[in-house]
C-alpha positions in Angstrom: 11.3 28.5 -35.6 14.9 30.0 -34.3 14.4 33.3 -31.8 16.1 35.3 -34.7 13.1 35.1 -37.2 10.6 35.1 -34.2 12.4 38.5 -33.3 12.3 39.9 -36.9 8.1 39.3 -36.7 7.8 39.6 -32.9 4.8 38.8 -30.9 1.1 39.5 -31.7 -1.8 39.4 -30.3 -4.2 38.5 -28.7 -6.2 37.9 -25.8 -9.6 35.9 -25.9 -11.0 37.3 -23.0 -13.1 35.0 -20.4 -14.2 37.3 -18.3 -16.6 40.8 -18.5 -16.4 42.2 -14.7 -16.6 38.5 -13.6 -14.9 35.9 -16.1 -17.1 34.4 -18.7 -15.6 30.5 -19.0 -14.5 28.2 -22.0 -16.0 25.3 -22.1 -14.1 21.8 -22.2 -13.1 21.7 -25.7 -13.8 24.8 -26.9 -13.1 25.9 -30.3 -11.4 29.1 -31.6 -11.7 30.7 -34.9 -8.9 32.8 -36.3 -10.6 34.9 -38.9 -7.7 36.7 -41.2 -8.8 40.6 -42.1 -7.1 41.5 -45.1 -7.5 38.5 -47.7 -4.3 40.1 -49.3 -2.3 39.1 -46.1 -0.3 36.3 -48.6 2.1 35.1 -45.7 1.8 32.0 -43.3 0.5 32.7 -39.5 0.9 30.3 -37.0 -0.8 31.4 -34.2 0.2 29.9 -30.5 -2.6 29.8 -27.8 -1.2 30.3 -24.1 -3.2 29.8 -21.1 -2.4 32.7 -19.2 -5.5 32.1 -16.5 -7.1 28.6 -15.3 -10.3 28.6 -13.2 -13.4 26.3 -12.3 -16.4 26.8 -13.5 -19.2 27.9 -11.6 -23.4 27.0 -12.4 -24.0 30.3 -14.2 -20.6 30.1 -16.3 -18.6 32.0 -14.5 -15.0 31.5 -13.7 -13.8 31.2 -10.2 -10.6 30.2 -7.9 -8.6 31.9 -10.7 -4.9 31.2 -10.6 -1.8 31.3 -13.2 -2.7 29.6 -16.4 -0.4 26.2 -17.2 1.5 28.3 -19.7 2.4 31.1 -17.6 6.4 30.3 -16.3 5.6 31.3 -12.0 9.6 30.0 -11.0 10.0 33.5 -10.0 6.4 34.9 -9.0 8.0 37.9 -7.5 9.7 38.9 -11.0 6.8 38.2 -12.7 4.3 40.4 -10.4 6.7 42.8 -10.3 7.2 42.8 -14.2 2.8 43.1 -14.9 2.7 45.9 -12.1 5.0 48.1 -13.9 4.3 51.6 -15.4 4.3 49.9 -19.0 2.2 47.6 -17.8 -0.8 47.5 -15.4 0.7 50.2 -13.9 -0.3 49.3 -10.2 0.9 47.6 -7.2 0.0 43.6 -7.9 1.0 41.2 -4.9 -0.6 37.8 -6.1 -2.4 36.7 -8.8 -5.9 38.2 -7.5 -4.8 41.4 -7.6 -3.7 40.8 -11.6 -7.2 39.8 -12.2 -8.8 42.7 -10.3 -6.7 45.1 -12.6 -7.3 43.6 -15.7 -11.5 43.4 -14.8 -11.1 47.2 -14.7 -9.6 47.7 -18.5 -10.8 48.5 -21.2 -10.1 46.4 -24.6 -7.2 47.8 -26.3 -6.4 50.0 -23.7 -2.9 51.1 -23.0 -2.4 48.8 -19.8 -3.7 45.9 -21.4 -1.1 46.3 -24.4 1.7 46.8 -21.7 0.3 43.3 -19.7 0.3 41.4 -23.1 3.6 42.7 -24.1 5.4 41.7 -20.5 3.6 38.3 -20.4 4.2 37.5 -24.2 7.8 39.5 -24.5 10.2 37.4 -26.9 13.1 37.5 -24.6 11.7 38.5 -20.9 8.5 36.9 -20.8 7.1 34.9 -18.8 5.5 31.6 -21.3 6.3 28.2 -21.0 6.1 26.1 -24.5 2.7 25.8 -25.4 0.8 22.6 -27.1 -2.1 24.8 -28.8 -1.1 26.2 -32.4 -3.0 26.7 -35.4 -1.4 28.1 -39.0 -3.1 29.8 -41.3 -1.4 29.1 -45.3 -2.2 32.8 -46.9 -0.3 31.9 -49.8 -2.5 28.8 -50.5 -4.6 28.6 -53.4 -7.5 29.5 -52.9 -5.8 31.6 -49.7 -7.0 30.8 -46.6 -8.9 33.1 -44.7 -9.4 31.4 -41.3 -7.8 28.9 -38.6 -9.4 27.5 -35.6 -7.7 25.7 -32.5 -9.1 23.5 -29.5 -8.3 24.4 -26.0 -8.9 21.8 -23.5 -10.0 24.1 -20.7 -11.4 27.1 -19.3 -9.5 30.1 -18.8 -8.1 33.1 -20.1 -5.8 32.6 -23.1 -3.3 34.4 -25.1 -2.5 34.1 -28.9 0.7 35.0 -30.3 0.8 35.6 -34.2 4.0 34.4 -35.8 4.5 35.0 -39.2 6.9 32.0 -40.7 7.0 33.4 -44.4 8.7 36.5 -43.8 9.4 39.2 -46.6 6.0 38.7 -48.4 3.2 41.4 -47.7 2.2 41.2 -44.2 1.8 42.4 -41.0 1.4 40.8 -37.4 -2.2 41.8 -35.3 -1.3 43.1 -31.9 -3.6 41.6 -29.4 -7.4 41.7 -29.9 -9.7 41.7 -26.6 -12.8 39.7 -26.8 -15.3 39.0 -24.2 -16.8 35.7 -24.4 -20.3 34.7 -24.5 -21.1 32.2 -26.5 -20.5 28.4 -24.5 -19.3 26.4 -27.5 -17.3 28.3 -29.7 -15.6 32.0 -29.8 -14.3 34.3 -33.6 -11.5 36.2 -33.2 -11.0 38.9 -36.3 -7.6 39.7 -36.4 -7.0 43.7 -36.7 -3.8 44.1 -39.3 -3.6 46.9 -41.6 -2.2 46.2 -44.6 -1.4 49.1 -46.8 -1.6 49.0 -50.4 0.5 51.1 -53.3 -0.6 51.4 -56.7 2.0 52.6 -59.8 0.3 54.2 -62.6 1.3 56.4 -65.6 -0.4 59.9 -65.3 0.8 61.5 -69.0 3.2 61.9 -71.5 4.7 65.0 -73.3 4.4 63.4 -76.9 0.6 64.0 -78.0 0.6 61.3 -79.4 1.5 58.7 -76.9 -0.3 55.7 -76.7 -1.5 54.8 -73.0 -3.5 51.8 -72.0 -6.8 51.7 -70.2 -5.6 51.0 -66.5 -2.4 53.1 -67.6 -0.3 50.0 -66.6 1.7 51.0 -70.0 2.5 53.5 -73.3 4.3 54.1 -76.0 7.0 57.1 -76.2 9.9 58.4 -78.1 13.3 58.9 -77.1 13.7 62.3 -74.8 10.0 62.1 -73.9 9.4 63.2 -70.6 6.5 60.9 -68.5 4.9 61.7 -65.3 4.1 58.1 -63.1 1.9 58.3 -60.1 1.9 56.5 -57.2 -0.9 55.7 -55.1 -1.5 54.8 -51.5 -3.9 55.4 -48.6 -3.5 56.5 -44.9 -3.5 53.3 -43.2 -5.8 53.0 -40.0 -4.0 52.4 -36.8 -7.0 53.1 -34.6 -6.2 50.4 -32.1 -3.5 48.8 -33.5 -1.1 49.0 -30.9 1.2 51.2 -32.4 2.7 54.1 -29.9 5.9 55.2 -31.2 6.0 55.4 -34.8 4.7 54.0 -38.2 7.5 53.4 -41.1 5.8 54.3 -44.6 8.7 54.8 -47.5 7.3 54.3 -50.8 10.5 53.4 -53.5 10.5 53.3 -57.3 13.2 51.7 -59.4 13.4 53.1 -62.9 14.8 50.8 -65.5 18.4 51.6 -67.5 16.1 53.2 -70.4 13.9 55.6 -68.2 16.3 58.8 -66.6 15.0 60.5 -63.2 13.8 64.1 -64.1 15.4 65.4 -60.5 13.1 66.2 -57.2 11.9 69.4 -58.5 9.7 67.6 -61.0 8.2 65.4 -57.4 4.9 66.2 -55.7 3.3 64.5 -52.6 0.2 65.1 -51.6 -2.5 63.9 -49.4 -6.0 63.8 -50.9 -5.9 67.3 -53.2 -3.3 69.2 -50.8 0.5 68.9 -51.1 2.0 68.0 -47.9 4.4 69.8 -46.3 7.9 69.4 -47.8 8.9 69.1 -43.7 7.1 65.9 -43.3 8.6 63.5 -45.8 12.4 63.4 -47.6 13.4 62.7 -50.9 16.3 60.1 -51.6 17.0 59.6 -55.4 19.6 59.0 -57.4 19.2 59.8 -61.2 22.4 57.6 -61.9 21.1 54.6 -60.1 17.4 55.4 -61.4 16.3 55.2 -57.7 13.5 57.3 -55.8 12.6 57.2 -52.1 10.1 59.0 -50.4 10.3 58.5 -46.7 7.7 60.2 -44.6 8.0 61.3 -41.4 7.3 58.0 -39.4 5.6 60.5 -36.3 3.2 62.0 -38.6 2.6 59.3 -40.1 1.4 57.9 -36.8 -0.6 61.0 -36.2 -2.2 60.8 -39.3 -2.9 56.8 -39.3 -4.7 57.5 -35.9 -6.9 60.7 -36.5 -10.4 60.3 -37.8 -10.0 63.3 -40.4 -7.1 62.0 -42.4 -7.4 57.9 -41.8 -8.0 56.7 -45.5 -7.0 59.9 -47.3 -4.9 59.4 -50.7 -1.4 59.9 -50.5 0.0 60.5 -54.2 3.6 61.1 -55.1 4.2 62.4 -58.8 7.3 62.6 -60.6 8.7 62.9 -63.9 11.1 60.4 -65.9 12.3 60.5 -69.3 12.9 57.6 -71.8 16.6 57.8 -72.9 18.9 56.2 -75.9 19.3 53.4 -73.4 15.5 52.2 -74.0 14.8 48.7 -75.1 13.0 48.4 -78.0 11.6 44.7 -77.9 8.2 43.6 -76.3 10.5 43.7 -73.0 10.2 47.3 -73.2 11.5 49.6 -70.4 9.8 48.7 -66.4 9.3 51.0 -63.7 8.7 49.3 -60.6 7.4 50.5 -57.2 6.6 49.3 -53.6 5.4 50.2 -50.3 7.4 49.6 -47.0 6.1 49.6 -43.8 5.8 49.0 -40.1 4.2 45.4 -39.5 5.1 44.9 -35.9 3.3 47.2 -33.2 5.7 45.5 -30.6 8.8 46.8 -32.6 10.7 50.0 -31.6 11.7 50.9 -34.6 15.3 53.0 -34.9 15.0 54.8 -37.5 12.4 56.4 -40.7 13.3 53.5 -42.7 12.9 49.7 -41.4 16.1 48.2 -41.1 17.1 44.5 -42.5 17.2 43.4 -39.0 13.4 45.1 -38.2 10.4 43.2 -38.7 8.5 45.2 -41.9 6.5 44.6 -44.6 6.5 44.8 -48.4 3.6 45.6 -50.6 3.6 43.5 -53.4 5.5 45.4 -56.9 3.6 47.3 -58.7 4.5 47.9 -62.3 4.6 50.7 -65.4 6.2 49.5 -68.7 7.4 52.3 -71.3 7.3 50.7 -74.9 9.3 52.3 -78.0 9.9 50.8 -81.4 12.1 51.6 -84.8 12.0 51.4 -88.2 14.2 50.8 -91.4 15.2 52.8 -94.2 16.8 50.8 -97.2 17.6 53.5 -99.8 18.2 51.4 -103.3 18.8 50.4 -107.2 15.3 50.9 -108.2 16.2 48.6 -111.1 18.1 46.1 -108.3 16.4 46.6 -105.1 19.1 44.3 -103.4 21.8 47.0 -104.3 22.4 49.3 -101.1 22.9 52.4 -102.4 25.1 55.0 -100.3 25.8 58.7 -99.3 22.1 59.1 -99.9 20.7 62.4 -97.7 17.1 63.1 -96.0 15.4 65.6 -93.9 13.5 63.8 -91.0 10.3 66.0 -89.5 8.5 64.9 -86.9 7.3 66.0 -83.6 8.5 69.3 -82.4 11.5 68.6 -79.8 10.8 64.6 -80.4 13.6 63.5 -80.4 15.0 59.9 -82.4 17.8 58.0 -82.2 19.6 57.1 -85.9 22.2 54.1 -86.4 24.0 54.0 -89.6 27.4 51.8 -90.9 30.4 53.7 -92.5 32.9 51.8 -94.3 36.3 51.5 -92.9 39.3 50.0 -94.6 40.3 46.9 -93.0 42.6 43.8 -94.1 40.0 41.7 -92.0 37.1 43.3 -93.6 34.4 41.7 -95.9 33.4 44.6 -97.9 35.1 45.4 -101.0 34.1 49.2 -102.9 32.9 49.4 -106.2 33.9 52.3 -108.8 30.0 53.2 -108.5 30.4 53.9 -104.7 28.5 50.6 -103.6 30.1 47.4 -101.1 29.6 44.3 -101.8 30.9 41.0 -100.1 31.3 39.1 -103.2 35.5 39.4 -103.7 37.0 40.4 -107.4 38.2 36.8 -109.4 39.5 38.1 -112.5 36.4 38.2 -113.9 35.3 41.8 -113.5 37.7 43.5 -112.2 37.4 46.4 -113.9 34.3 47.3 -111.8 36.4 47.5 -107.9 37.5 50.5 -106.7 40.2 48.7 -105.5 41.3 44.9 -105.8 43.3 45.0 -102.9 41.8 46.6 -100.1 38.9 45.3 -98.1 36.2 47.6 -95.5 34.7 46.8 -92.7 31.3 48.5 -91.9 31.4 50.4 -88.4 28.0 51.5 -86.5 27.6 55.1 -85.3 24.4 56.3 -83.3 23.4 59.8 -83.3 20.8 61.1 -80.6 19.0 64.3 -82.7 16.1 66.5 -82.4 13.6 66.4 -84.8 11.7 69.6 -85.9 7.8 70.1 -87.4 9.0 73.0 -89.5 11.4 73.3 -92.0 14.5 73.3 -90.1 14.2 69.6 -90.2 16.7 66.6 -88.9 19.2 65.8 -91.4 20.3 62.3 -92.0 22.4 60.3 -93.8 22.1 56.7 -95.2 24.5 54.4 -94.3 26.9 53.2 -96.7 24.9 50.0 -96.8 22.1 51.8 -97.9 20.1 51.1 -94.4 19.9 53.9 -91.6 18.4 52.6 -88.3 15.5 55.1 -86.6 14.6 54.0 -83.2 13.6 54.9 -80.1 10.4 56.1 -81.8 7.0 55.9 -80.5 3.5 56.3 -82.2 2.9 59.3 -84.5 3.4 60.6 -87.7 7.5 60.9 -89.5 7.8 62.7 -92.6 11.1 62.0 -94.9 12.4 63.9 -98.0 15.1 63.4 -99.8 17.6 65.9 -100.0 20.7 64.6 -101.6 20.9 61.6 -104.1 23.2 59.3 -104.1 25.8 59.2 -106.5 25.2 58.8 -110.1 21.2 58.8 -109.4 18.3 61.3 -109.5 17.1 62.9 -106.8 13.8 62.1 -105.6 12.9 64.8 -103.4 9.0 63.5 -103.0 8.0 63.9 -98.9 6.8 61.0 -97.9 5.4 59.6 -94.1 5.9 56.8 -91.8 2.8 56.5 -89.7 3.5 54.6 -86.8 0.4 53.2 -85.1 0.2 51.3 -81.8 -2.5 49.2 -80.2 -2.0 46.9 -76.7 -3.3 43.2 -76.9 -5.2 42.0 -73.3 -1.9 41.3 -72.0 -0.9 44.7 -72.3 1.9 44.1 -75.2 2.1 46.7 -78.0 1.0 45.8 -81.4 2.8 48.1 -83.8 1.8 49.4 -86.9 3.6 50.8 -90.1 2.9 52.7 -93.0 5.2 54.3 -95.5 4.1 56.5 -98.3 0.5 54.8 -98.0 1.5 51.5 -97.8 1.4 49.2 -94.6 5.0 47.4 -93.8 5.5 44.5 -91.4 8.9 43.2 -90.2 10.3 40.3 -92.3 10.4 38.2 -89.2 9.6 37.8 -85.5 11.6 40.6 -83.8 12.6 41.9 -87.2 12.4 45.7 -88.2 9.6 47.0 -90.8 11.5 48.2 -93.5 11.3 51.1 -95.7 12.4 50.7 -99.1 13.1 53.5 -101.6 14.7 53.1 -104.8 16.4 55.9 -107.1 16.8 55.8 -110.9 19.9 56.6 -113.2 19.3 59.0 -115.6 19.2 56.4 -118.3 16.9 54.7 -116.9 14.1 57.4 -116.9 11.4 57.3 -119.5 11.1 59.9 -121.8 8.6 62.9 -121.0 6.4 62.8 -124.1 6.7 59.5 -125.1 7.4 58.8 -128.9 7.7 62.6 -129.4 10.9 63.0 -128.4 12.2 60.2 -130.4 10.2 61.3 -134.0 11.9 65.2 -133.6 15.7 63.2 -132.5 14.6 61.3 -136.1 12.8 63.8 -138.3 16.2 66.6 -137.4 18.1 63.1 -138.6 16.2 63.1 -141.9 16.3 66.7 -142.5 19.8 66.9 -142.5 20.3 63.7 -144.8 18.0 65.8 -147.2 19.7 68.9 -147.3 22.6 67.2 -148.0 20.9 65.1 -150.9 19.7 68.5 -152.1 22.9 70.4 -152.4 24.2 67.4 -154.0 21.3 67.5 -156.5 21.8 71.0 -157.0 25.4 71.1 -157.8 24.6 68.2 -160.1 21.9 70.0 -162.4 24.3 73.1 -162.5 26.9 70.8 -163.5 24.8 69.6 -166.4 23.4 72.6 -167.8 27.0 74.1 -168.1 27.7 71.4 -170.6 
C-alpha cells in the first residue's frame, strides 16, 4: 500500500494489552480475534500487529525482563524516549524502557496519554515501527461480509494493531486503539470501537392531496409545480472513547435531479430530536441552479454533542422543500433525489476545515434515495365518422386541482417547402400529397407544412375560471407532468364545420407502486379505462365531433312525415284550384 493512501486512512488502533499493574503474557502462538462492530462497515481492513514489548514469562504468567518489542525501530533510543515522554504523549520524564512500562501500568484504557503513546509509536511519518510480519484482512464487502479476522503472534508481549483500510471511499471508518487486558492463556477478542453513522432520505408530504406516496415513502407521484418536503434522517454518533479531540466532520448533501427545483433555505429546518438547532451551529450551502443542498454542522459541536451522554443518539432531521418542474421525466425513470452523509473516519486526522477535504481521510454513508414519478395523457379530438381524421382548432376548458399546475404540448402547422403536411379546404393536414385525382379538396396544391411543437406551463383552476386549451392542428394535445387525481375537460369551441360537444367529461388518473417501487398508472376517461397502445406509449383520449349532417333527427320519423305531409298538401291545393277553375270552366258552357 503506497504512504499516500495509508495517509488518507491513517493509523488505528489498538493495543492488546499484556499487562494489568504487572503484564499478563501471550502465550507461544497465541491467537487474536478481530471482531468488526458495525456489520455495515462494507470496506477491507487489514490490520498489522506490532510488537511493541517482548518479555519472559514467569510461573504465574506474568511478564518479566521487559524490553523494546522486535517491531519497535530503537536506532535512536534517545529520540524515541524523548518522542513517548512528551506532553502529547506520556507526558513524563522516560529514561529507558522501564520507565515506559511504569507509566503505561499507571493508565487508564483510552486515556488521553495512552492515545498520545499509540499515536507517537504508530505515527505514519515519525514513528517509530519497523515492517511487521503479522497482518490479518478483514473483506467487509464479501458476500456474506465478514465480520471477524484473527492473527497468530509467535510470542509474548505487548502488541499494537494498526487498522488500514485498502478500499477507500466506501462507508467506513478506522477504530483508534482499543486497550484490552489479557487474561485468558490461549486466545484474546478484540471488538473494534468505530462509529459508523447512518442517513436516511425520506419523503415527508406533498402539497397535491392527492399524491400518491409509498409505504417506506421511498417514492410518489406529483404534478408539475407541486411543492414536496424530503426529510433526512441521522443520529448523533457516539464518540465516547473514540479518540477524537479536535473535531468531528458531519455534512449531510442532497442532489436534486434536473426535474425537482430547490424551494430556497427559508423552506429548511434542522433539528435535533423535536428542537430546532440553533441556526449558529450548522450552515447552509445550496444552489437552486445546480439542485445542490449542504448542511455543514459545526464540526466542534458536533464533537460536543457526539461525546455528552444527554444528546449521544438523538435524531438530527433536516427538512426542506423541492418542487417538481417542466423539466420532470415522465418514464418509469422518474425524477431522483439523492442524499449522503460525510464524516470524520480518522481520530488521528486534524482535520482543516468543516468539510473533509479530497486529500482527508472521511467516510461516505452509502446513497440514500427519493424518486418523484409524474405521468401524461393524450387528447385526440376527431371525425366521429373517421376516427383517424385529426380534427383541428378544437377548444377545452381543463379543471383540475386548484393551483395544479400541467404542462400542455401541441403542433401548429407551419408552411414549409420541406414539409410533409399538406392543408385541406376542411382545415385538416394530411401527408398523403394531391395527384390529380382530387385536387379539388387541397387548400393549396403547392405549398407544404411542417408541424412545430409548442409547450405551455399553465395553472389549472377547480372553479370555473378554468385552463383553456387548444388542440393541436393534428388533432392531439399533449398533458403531462400530471400526477394522480381527478381532470375534468369540456369542450368549449368546436372545430370547424362540426358541432360542439360541450359535455364535461373526467380523466381519472390512478396510481399504485409494484414491490419494486415503480408506479402503475391508471386511466379513465368519461368512465372508460384507457391503456397506452404500447410499452412507453401514452393512454389516449379520443373524442370525436359530428357534422351537422350527420346528426340523427330528434323525433325520428316525425320530422320526415310533417317535411312529406306539408309536400302533399301543397301538391293538393294546387290539384284543387286546378279542379275548381275546371268545374267553373264547365258550367259557363
Amino acid at each position: 500500500m503506497t504512504k499516500t493512501i495509508k495517509k488518507m486512512i491513517s493509523v488505528i488502533v489498538s493495543f492488546v494489552m499484556v499487562m494489568a499493574m504487572s503484564a499478563t503474557v501471550f502465550a507461544a502462538g497465541y491467537t487474536i480475534t478481530i471482531n468488526k462492530k458495525d456489520s455495515t462497515d462494507k470496506s477491507k481492513h487489514t490490520y498489522e500487529v506490532y510488537q511493541i514489548f517482548s518479555g519472559d514469562v514467569a510461573a504465574d504468567g506474568k511478564l518479566y525482563n521487559i524490553d523494546w518489542g522486535s517491531h519497535v525501530d530503537t536506532t535512536d533510543e534517545a529520540a524515541l524516549l524523548a518522542a513517548v515522554s512528551g506532553a502529547n504523549a506520556l507526558n513524563t520524564t522516560c529514561s529507558d524502557v522501564d520507565d515506559v512500562i511504569a507509566a503505561l501500568k499507571e493508565l487508564e484504557k483510552d486515556s488521553a496519554p495512552l492515545d498520545g503513546f499509540a499515536t507517537v509509536i504508530g505515527d505514519e511519518d515519525d514513528g517509530f515501527l519497523k515492517a511487521t510480519t503479522y497482518t490479518a484482512v478483514l473483506n467487509g464487502g464479501a458476500d456474506p461480509a465478514e465480520t471477524s479476522t484473527s492473527v497468530t503472534v509467535s510470542a509474548p508481549g505487548y502488541y499494537l494493531i494498526k487498522d488500514t483500510i485498502t478500499t477507500a471511499g466506501e462507508y467506513n471508518t478506522i477504530s483508534k486503539f482499543m486497550l484490552k487486558v489479557v487474561n485468558d492463556p490461549t486466545t484474546i477478542t478484540v471488538t473494534s470501537k468505530e462509529e459508523i453513522p447512518t442517513l436516511d432520505k425520506v419523503i415527508e408530504s406533498c402539497s397535491a392531496a392527492d399524491s400518491v406516496i409509498t409505504a417506506d415513502q421511498k417514492a410518489n407521484t406529483a404534478s408539475v409545480g407541486d411543492d414536496i418536503t424530503f426529510k433526512l434522517t441521522s443520529k448523533v454518533p457516539d464518540l465516547r472513547e473514540k479518540g477524537y479531540t479536535d473535531k468531528y466532520c458531519f455534512v449531510m448533501n442532497d442532489t436534486m435531479s434536473a426535474g425537482l427545483t430547490y424551494k430556497g433555505d427559508a423552506n429548511v429546518t434542522v433539528k435535533m430530536g423535536t428542537s430546532t438547532i440553533a441556526a449558529t451551529d450548522y450552515t447552509i450551502n445550496s444552489s437552486a441552479a445546480n439542485g445542490t443542498l449542504q448542511i455543514v454542522f459545526d464540526p466542534e459541536k458536533m464533537l460536543t454533542w457526539g461525546t455528552t451522554a444527554a444528546t449521544v443518539g438523538q435524531d438530527i432531521t433536516v427538512t426542506y422543500v423541492a418542487t417538481l418542474n417542466d423539466n420532470a421525466v415522465i418514464t418509469d425513470a422518474g425524477n431522483p433525489n439523492t442524499a449522503n452523509l460525510v464524516y470524520s473516519n480518522d481520530p488521528y486526522q486534524t482535520y482543516s476545515g468543516d468539510v473533509p477535504t479530497d486529500n482527508e481521510p472521511h467516510g461516505t454513508t452509502p446513497d440514500s434515495t427519493t424518486v418523484t414519478y409524474t405521468t401524461q395523457a393524450r387528447l385526440f379530438k376527431v371525425d366521429k365518422n373517421n376516427p383517424t381524421r385529426g380534427l383541428a382548432t378544437a377548444e377545452f376548458d381543463l379543471e383540475g386541482l386548484s393551483g395544479r399546475m400541467v404542462v400542455t404540448t401541441s403542433k401548429s402547422a407551419v408552411a414549409d417547402a420541406a414539409g410533409t403536411y399538406w392543408l385541406l379546404k376542411d382545415g385538416t393536414y394530411t401527408t398523403d400529397a394531391p395527384d390529380g385525382t382530387h385536387d379539388n379538396l387541397y387548400d393549396s396544391t403547392t405549398t407544404k407544412y411542417k408541424m412545430v411543437e409548442s409547450t405551455t406551463t399553465a395553472t389549472m383552476a377547480a372553479t370555473a375560471t378554468a385552463l383553456s386549451i387548444t388542440v393541436g392542428d393534428d388533432g392531439i394535445i399533449d398533458l403531462s407532468r400530471l400526477g394522480a387525481g381527478t381532470y375534468t375537460l369540456t369542450e368549449t369551441a368546436a372545430p370547424q364545420g362540426y358541432v360542439l360537444d360541450d359535455t364535461p367529461r373526467d380523466l381519472v388518473i390512478s396510481c399504485t407502486f409494484n414491490a419494486q417501487n415503480k408506479p402503475v398508472w391508471t386511466y379513465n376517461f368519461d368512465g372508460t379505462d384507457i391503456t397506452p397502445t404500447a410499452a412507453g406509449g401514452i393512454a389516449t383520449a379520443v373524442v370525436g365531433n359530428e357534422k351537422p349532417s350527420d346528426l340523427p333527427i330528434t323525433g325520428g320519423m316525425g320530422t320526415t312525415f310533417f317535411y312529406v305531409a306539408g309536400s302533399i298538401l301543397v301538391a293538393a291545393g294546387a290539384a284543387l284550384i286546378v279542379f275548381k277553375k275546371k268545374t267553373e270552366a264547365g258550367e259557363n258552357k
